[in-house]
N, CA, C and O atoms as CSV, one atom per row, in Angstrom:
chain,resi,resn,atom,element,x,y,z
A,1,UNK,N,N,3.638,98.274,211.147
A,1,UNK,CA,C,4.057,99.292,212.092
A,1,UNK,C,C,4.630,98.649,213.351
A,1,UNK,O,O,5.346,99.288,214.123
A,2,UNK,N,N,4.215,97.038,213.593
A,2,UNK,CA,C,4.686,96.647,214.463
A,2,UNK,C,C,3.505,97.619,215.965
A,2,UNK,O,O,2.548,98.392,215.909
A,3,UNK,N,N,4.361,96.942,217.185
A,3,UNK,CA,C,3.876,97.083,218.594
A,3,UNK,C,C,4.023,98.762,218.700
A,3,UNK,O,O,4.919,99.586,218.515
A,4,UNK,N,N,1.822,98.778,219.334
A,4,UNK,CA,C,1.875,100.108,219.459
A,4,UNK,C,C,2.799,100.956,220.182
A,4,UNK,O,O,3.383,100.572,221.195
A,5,UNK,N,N,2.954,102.248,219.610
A,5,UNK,CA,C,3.703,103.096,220.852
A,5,UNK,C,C,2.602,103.893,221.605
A,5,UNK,O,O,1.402,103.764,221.364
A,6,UNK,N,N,3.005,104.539,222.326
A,6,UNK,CA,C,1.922,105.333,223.612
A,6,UNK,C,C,2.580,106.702,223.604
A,6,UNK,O,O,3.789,106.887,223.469
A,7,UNK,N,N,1.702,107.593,223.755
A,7,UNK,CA,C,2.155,109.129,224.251
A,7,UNK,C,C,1.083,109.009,225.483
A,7,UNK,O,O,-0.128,108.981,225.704
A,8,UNK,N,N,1.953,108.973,225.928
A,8,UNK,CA,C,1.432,109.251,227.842
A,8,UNK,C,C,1.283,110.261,228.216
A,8,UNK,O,O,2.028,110.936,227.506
A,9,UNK,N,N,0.545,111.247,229.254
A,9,UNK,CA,C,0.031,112.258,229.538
A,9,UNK,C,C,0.004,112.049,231.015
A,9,UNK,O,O,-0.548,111.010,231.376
A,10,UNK,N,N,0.526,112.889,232.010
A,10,UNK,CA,C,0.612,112.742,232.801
A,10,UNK,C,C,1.176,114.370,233.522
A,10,UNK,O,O,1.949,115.234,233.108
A,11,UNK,N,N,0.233,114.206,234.947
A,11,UNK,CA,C,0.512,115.870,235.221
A,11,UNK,C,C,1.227,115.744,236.378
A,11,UNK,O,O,1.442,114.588,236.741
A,12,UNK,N,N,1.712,116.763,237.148
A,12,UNK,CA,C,2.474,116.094,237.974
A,12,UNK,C,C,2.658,117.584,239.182
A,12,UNK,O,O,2.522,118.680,238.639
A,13,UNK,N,N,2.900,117.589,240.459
A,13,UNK,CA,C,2.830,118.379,241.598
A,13,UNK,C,C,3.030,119.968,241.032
A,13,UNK,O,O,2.369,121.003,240.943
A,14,UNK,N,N,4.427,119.446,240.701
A,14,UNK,CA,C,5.603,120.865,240.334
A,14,UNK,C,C,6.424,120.217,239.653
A,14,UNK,O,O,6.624,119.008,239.774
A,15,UNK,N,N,7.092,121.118,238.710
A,15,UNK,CA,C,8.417,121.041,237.389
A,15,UNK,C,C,9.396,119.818,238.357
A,15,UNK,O,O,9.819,118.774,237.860
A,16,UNK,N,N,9.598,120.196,239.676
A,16,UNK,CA,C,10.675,119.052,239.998
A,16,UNK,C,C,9.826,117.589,239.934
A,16,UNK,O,O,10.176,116.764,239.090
A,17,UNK,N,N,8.621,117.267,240.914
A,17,UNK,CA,C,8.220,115.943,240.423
A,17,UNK,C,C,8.255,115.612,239.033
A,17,UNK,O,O,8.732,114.564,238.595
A,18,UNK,N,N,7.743,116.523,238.343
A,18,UNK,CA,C,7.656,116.003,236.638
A,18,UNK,C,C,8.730,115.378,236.411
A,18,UNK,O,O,8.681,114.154,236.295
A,19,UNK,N,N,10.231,116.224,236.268
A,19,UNK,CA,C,11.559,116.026,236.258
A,19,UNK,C,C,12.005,114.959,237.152
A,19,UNK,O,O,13.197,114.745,236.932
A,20,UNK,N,N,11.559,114.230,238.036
A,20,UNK,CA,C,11.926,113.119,238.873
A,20,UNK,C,C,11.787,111.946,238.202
A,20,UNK,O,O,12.668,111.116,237.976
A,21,UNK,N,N,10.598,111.911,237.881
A,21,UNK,CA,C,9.410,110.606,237.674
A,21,UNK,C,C,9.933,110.603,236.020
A,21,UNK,O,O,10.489,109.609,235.553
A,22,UNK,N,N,9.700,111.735,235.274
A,22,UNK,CA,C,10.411,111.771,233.809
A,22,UNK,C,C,11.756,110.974,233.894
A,22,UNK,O,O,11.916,109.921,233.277
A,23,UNK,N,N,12.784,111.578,234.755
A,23,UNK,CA,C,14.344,110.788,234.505
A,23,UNK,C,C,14.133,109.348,234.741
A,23,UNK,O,O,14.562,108.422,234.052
A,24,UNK,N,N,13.256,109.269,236.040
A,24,UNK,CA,C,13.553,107.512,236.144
A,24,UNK,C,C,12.707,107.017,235.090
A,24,UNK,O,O,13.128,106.060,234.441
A,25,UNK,N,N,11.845,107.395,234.877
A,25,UNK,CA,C,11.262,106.454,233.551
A,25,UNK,C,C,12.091,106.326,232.451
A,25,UNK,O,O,11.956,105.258,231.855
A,26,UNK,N,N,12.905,107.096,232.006
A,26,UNK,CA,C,13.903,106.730,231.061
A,26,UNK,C,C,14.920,106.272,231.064
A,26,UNK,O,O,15.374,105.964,229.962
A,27,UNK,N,N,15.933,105.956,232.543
A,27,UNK,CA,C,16.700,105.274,233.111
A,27,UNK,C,C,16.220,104.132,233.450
A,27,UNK,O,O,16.967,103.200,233.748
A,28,UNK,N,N,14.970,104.033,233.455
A,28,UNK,CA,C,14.347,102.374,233.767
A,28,UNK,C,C,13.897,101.941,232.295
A,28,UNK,O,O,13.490,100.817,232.000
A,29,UNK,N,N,13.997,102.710,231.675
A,29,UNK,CA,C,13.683,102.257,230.004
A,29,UNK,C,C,12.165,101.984,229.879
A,29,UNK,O,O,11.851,101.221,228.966
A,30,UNK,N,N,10.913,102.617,230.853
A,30,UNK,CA,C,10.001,102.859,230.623
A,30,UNK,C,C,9.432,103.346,229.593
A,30,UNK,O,O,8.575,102.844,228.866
A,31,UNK,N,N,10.075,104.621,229.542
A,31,UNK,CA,C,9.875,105.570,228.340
A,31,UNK,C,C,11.409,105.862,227.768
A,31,UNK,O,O,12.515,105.838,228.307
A,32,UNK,N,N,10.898,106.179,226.271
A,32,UNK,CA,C,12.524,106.442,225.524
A,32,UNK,C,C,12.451,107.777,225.313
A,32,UNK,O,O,13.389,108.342,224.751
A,33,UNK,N,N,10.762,108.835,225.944
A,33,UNK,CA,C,12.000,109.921,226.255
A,33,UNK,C,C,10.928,110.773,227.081
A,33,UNK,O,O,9.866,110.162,226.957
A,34,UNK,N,N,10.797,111.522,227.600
A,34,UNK,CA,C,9.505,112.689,228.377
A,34,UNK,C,C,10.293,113.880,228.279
A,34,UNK,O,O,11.457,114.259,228.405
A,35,UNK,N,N,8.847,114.413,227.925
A,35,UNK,CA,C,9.077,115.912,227.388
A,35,UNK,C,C,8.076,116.506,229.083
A,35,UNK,O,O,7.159,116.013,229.739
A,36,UNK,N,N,8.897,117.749,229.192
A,36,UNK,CA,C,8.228,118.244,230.502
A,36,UNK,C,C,7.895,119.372,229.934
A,36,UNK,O,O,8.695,119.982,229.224
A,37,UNK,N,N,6.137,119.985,230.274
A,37,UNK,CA,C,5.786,120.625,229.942
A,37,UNK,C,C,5.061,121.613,231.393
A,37,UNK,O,O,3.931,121.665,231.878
A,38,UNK,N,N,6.246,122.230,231.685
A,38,UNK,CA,C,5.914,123.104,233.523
A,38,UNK,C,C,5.188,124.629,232.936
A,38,UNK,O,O,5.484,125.497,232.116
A,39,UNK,N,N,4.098,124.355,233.878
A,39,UNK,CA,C,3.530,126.097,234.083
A,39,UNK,C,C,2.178,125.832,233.574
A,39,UNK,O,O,1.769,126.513,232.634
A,40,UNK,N,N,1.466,124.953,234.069
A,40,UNK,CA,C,0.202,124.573,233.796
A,40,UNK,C,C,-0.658,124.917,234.945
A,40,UNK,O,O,-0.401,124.631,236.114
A,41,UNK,N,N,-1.823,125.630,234.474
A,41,UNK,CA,C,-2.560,125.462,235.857
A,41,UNK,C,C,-3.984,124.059,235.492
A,41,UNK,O,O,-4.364,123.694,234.379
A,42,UNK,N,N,-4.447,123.590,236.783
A,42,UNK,CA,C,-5.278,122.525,236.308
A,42,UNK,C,C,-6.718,122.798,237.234
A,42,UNK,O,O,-6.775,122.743,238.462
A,43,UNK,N,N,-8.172,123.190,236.046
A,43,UNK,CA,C,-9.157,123.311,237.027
A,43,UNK,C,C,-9.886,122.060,236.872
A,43,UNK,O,O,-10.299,121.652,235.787
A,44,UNK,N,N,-10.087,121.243,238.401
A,44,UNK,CA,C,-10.778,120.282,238.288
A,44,UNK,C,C,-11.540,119.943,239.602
A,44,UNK,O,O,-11.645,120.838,240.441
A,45,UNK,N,N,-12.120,118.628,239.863
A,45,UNK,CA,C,-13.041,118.591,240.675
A,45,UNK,C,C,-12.625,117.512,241.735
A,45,UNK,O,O,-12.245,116.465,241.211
A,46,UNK,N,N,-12.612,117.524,242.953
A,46,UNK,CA,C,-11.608,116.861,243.757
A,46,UNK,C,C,-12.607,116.857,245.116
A,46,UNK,O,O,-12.989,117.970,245.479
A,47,UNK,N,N,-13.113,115.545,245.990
A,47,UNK,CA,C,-13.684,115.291,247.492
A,47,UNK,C,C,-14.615,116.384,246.943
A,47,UNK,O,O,-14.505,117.414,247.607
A,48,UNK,N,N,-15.613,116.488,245.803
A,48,UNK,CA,C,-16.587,117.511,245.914
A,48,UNK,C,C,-16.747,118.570,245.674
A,48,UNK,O,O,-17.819,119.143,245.478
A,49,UNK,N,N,-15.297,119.144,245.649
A,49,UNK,CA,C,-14.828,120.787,245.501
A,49,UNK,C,C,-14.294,121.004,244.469
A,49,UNK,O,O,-13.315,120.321,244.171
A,50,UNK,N,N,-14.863,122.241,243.401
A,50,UNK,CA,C,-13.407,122.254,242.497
A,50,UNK,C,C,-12.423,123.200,242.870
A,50,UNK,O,O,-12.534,124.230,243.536
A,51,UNK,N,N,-11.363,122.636,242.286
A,51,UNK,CA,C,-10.266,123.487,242.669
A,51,UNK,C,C,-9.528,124.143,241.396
A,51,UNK,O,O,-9.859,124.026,240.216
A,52,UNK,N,N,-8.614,124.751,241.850
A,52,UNK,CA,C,-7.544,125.670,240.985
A,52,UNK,C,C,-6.106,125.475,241.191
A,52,UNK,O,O,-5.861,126.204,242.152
A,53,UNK,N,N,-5.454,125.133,240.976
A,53,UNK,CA,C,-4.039,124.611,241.289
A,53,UNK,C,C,-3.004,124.545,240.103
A,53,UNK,O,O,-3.271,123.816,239.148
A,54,UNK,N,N,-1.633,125.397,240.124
A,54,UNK,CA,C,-0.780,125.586,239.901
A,54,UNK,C,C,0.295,123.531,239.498
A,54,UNK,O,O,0.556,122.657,240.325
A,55,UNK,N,N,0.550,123.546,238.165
A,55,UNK,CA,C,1.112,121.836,238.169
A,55,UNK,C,C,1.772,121.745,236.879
A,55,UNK,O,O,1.426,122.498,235.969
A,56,UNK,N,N,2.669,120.907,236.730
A,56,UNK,CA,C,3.623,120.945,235.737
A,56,UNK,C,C,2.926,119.140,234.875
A,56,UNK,O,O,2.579,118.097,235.429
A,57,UNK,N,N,2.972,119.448,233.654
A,57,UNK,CA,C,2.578,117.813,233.166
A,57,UNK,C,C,3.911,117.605,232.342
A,57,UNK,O,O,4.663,118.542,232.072
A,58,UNK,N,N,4.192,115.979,231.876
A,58,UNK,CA,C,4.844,115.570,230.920
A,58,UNK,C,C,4.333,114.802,229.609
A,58,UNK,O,O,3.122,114.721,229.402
A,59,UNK,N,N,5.003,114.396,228.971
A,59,UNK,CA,C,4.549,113.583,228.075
A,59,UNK,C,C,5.453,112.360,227.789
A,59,UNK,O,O,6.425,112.611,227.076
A,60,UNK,N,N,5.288,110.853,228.288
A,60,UNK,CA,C,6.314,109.918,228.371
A,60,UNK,C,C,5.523,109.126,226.828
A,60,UNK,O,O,4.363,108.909,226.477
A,61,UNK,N,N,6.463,108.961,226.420
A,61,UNK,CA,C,6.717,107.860,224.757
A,61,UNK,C,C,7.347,106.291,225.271
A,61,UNK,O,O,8.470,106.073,225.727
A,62,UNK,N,N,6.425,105.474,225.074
A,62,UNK,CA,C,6.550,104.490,225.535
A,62,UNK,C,C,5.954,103.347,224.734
A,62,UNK,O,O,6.228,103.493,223.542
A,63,UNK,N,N,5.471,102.621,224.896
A,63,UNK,CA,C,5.270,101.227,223.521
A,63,UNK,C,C,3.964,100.560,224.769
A,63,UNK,O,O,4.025,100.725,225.988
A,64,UNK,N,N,2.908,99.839,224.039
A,64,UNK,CA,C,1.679,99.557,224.892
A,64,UNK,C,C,2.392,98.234,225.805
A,64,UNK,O,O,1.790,98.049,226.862
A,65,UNK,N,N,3.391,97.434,225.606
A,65,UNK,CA,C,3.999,96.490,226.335
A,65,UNK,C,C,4.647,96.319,227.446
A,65,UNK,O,O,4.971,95.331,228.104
A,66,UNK,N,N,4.878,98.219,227.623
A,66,UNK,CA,C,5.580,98.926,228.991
A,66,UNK,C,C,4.494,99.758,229.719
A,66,UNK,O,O,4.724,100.187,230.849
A,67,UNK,N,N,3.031,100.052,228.944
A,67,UNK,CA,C,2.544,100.852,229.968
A,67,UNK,C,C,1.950,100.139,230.998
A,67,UNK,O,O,0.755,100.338,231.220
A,68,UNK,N,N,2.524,99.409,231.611
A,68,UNK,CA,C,1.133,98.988,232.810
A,68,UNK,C,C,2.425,99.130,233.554
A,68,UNK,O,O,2.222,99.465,234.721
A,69,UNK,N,N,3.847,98.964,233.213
A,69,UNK,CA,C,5.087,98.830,234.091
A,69,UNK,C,C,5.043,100.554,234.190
A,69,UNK,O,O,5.005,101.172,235.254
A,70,UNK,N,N,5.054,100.973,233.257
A,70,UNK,CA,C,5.017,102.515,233.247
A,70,UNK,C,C,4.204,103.246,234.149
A,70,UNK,O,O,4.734,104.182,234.748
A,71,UNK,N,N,3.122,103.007,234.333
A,71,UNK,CA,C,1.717,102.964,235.147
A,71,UNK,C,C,2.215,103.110,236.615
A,71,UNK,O,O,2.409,104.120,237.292
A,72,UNK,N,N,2.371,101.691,236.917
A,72,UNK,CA,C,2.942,101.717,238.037
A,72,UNK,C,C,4.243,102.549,239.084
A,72,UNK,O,O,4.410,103.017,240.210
A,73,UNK,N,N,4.961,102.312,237.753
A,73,UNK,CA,C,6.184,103.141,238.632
A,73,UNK,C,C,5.747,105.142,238.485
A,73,UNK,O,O,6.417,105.973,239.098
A,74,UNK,N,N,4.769,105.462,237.742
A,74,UNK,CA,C,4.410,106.634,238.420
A,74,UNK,C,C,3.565,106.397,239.386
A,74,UNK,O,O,3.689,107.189,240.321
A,75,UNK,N,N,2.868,105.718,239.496
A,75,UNK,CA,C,2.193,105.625,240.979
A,75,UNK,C,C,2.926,105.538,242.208
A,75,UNK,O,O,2.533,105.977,243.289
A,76,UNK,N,N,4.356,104.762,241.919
A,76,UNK,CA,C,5.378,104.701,242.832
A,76,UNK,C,C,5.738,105.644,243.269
A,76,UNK,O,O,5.925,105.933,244.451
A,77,UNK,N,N,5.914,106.387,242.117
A,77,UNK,CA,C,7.180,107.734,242.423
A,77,UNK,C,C,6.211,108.998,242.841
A,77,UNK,O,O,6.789,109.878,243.480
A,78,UNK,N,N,4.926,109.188,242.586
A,78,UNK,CA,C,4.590,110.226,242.204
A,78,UNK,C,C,3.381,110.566,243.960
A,78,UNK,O,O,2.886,109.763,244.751
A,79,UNK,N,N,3.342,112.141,243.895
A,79,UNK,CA,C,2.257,112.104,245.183
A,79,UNK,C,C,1.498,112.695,245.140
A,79,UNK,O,O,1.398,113.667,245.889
A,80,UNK,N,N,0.695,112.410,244.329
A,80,UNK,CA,C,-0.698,112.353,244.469
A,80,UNK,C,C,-1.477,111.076,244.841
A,80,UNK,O,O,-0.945,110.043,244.432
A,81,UNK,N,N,-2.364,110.963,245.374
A,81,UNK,CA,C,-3.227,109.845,245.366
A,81,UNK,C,C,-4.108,109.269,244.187
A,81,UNK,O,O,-4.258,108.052,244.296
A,82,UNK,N,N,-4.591,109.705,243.335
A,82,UNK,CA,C,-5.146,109.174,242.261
A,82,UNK,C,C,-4.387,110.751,241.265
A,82,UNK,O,O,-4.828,111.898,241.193
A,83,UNK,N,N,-2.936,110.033,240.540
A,83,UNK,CA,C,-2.310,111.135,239.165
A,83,UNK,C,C,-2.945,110.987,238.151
A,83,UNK,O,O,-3.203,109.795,237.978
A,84,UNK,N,N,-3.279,111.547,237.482
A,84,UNK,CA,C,-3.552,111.658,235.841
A,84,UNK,C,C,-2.797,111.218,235.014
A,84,UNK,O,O,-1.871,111.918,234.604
A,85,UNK,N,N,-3.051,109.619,234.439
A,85,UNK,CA,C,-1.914,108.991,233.333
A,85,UNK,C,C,-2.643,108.595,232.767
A,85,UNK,O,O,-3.301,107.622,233.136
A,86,UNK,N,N,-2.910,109.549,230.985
A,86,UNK,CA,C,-3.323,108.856,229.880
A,86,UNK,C,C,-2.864,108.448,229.171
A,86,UNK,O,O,-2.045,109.278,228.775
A,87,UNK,N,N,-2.771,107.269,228.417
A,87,UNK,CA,C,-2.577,106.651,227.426
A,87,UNK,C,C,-2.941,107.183,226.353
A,87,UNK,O,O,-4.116,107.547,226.409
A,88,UNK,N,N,-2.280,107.451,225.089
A,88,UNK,CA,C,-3.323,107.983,223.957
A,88,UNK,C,C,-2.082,107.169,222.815
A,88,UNK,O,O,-0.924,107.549,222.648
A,89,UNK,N,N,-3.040,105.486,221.875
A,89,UNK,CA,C,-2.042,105.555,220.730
A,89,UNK,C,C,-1.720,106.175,220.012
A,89,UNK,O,O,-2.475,107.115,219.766
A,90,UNK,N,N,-0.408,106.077,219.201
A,90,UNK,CA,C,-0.400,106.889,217.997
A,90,UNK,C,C,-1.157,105.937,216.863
A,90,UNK,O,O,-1.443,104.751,216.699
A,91,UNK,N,N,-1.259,106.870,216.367
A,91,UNK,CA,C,-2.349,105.744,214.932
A,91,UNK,C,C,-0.973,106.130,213.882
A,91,UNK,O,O,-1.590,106.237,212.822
A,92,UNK,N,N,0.029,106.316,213.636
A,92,UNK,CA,C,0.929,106.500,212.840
A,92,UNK,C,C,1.917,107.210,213.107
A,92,UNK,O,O,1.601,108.038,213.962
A,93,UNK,N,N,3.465,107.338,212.646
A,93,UNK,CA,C,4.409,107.892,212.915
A,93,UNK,C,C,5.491,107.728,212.079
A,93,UNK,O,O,5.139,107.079,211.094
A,94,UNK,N,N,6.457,107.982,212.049
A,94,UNK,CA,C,7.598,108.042,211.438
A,94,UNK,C,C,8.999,106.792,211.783
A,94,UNK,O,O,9.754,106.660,212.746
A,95,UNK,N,N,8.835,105.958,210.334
A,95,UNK,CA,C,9.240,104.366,211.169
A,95,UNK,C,C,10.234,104.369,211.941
A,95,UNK,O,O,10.237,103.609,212.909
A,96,UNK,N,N,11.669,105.520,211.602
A,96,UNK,CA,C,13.073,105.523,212.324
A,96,UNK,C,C,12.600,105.873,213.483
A,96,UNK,O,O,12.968,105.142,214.403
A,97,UNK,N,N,11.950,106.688,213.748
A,97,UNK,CA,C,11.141,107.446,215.551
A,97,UNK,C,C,10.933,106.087,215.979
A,97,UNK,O,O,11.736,105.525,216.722
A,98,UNK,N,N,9.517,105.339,215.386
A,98,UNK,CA,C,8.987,104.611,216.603
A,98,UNK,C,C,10.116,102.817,216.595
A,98,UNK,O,O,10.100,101.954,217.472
A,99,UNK,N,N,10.769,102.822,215.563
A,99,UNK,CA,C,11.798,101.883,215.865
A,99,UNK,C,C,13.039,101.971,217.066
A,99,UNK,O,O,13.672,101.134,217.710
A,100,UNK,N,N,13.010,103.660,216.978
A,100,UNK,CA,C,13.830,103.827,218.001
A,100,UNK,C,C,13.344,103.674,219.315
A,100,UNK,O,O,13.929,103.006,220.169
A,101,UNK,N,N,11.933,104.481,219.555
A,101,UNK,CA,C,11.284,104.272,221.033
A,101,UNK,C,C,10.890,102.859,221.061
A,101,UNK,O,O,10.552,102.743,222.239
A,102,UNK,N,N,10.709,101.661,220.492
A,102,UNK,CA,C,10.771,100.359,220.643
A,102,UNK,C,C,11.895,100.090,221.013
A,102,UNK,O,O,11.875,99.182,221.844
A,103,UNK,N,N,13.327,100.625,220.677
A,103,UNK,CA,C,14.256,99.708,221.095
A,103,UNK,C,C,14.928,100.298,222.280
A,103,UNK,O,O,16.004,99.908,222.733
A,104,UNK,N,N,14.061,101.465,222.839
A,104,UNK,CA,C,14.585,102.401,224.105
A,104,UNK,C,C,13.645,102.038,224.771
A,104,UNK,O,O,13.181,102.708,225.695
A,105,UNK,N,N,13.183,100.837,224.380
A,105,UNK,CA,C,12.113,100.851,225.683
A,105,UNK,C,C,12.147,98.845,226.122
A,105,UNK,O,O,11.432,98.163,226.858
A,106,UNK,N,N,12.972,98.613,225.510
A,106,UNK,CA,C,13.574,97.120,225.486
A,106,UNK,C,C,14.455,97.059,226.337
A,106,UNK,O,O,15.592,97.524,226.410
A,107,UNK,N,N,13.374,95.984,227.467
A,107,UNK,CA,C,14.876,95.645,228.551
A,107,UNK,C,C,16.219,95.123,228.402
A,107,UNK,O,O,15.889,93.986,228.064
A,108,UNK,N,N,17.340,95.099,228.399
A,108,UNK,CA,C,18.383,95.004,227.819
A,108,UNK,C,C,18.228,93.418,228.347
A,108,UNK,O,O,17.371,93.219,229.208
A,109,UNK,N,N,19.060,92.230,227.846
A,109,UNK,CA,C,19.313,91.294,228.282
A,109,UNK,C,C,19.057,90.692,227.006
A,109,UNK,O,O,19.193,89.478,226.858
């Protein structure tokens, strides 16, 4: 199967951050592609309090050799102080798919 790929999970302010942080990750060849998934609400627990809040997540496809670069540049881009980015491998897939997100996720040179 070769080098794992990653489905990343990641939630994000509003539909436009998602859509920000999504394009550059695929223009930086982070990910070879994010799917934006807007109109989420998220209940969780935050400084003690839980809250209720309105948030858009994505899903970035990426290979385990890019997520720590991947990692980072949402921490870059993104504003929250501690975002939600999971990693989850695939345990299998379809070889033309993940040959392709391997080679969309290869720095050119």
């Amino acid at each position: 199967m070769g080098e794992t790929a990653y489905w990343v999970y990641v939630t994000a302010a509003d539909e436009v951050e998602a859509r920000a942080i999504g394009r550059a990750l695929v223009e930086e060849r982070l990910a070879a592609c994010v799917n934006l998934l807007p109109g989420h609400r998220s209940i969780y627990r935050w400084q003690g309090e839980v809250r209720e809040e309105a948030e858009a997540a994505f899903v970035a496809k990426t290979t385990a050799a890019r997520f720590a670069a991947l990692s980072a540049r949402i921490r870059d881009l993104h504003s929250y102080e501690t975002p939600a980015i999971l990693a989850l491998p695939a345990v299998a897939g379809d070889a033309a798919f993940l040959d392709w997100l391997r080679r969309e996720t290869t720095e050119p040179g």
